[in-house]
N, C-alpha and C positions, 0 to 999 in steps of 0.2 A: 478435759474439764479444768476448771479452776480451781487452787487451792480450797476457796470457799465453799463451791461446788461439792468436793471432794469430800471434805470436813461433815458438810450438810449430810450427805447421801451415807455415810458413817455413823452420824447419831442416830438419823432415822431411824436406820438397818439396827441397833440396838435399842432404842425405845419401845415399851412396852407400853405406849401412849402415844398418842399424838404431842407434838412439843408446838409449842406457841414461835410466833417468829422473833417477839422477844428475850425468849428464853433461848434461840437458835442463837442470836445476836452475841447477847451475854456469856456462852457458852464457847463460842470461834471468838469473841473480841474482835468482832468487827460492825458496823453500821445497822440497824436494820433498812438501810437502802441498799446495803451490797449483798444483806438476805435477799433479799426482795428479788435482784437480780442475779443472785447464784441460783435461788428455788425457780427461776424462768429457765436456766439453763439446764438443771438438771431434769426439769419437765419436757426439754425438749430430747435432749441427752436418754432418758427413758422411753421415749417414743418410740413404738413397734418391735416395746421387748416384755417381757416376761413380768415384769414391774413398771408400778406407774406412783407420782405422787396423787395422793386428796387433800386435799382442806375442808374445813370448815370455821369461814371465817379468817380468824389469825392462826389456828389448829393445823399442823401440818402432819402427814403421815407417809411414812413406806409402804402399800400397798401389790398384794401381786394381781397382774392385767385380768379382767374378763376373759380376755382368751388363754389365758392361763390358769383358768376355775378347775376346769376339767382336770388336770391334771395334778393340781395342788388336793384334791378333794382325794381320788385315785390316790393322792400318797398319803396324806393323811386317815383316809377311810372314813372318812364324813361326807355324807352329801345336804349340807344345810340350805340347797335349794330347792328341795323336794320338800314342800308343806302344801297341808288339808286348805282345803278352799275356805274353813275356819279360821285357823292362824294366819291366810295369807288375808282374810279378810279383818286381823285383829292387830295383824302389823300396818296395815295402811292406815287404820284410825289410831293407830299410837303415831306411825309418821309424820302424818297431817297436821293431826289436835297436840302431839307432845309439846307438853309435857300432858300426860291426859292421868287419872284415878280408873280404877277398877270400874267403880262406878258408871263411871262416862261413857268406858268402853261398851258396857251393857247394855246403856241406855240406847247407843247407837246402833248397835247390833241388835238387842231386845232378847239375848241370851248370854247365857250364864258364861264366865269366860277364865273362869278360876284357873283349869288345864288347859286353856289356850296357853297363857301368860305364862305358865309354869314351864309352857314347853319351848317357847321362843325367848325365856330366860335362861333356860338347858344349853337352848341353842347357843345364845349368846345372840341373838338380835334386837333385843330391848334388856333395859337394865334398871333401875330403882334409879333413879333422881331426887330422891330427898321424898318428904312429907308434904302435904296441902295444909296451910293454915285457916281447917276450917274443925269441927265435930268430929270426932275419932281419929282425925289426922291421918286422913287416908296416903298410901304409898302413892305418887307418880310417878309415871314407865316413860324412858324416854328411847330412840333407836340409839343404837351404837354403832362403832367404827366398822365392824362385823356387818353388820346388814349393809352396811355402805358398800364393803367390798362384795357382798354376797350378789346385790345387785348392780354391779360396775357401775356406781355411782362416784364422783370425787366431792358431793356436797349435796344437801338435801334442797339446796333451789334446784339441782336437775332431776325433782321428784315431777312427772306431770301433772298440768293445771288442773283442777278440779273445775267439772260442769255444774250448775246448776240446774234445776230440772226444765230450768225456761231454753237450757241451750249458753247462756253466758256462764264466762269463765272466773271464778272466782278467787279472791286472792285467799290462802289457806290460811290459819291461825294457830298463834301457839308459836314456841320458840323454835329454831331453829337447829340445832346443835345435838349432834346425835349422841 
């Protein structure tokens, strides 16, 4: 790999965040064109191994592979894939609609969702996104880097399209950015 390359796959490996590619740039002192083109190589360079990069967006991360879950869970002793058909049905409407309110969530589901939230917050798969500037100023839940790797995602467009009840496919709402 490249110097750049090298550099990259280092801060990654120590960031306790995803890092932007301008802050990759700024940080090696090099172009964000030559980010652009280390972070190609090191996605290639990581291929059919144990780690992978994700983005989202300009967001870059170290991640370990889907086929590496089982194993990283086994060491750690968590298995954060295992959730109730509640939670799994409370993380999809935070996916979709995030940034979404307590509220919203209810609304869609039409139950109470206080211990859902509490527990995919445990988890670490949704996280507080700031306030709604609206009456009480309710919390919005957004996914995180965690749920990205929990379901071998590298970015929330390769969440699947939602149907509509006629059969057509809808474009989802809400930001982006887990």
């Amino acid at each position: 790999m490249t110097p750049t390359a090298n550099a990259i796959q280092a801060v990654l490996f120590v960031a306790e965040k995803a890092v932007s590619r301008g802050e990759l740039a700024k940080i090696i002192g090099v172009t964000p064109r030559a980010i652009d083109a280390a972070l190609q190589e090191l996605e290639a360079t990581l291929e059919d191994t144990g780690l992978r990069l994700a983005h989202d967006g300009d967001d870059w991360q170290l991640m370990t592979s889907a086929g590496a879950a089982p194993y990283v869970s086994a060491f750690l002793g968590a298995d954060r894939l295992r959730v109730s058909t509640a939670s799994l049905e409370t993380l999809a409407v935070i996916a979709y609609k995030q940034p979404a309110t307590r509220a919203e969530i209810e609304a869609i589901r039409g139950v109470n969702c206080d211990q859902t939230i509490y527990t995919l917050m445990a988890r670490r798969l949704i996280e507080e996104r700031g306030r709604r500037e609206a009456a009480g100023r309710p919390i919005l839940y957004g996914t995180t880097w965690e749920f990205l790797e929990c379901f071998g995602l590298t970015s929330l467009e390769e969440l699947p399209r939602v149907m509509t009840p006629e059969g057509l496919v809808s474009d989802t709402e809400g930001a982006h950015s887990p």
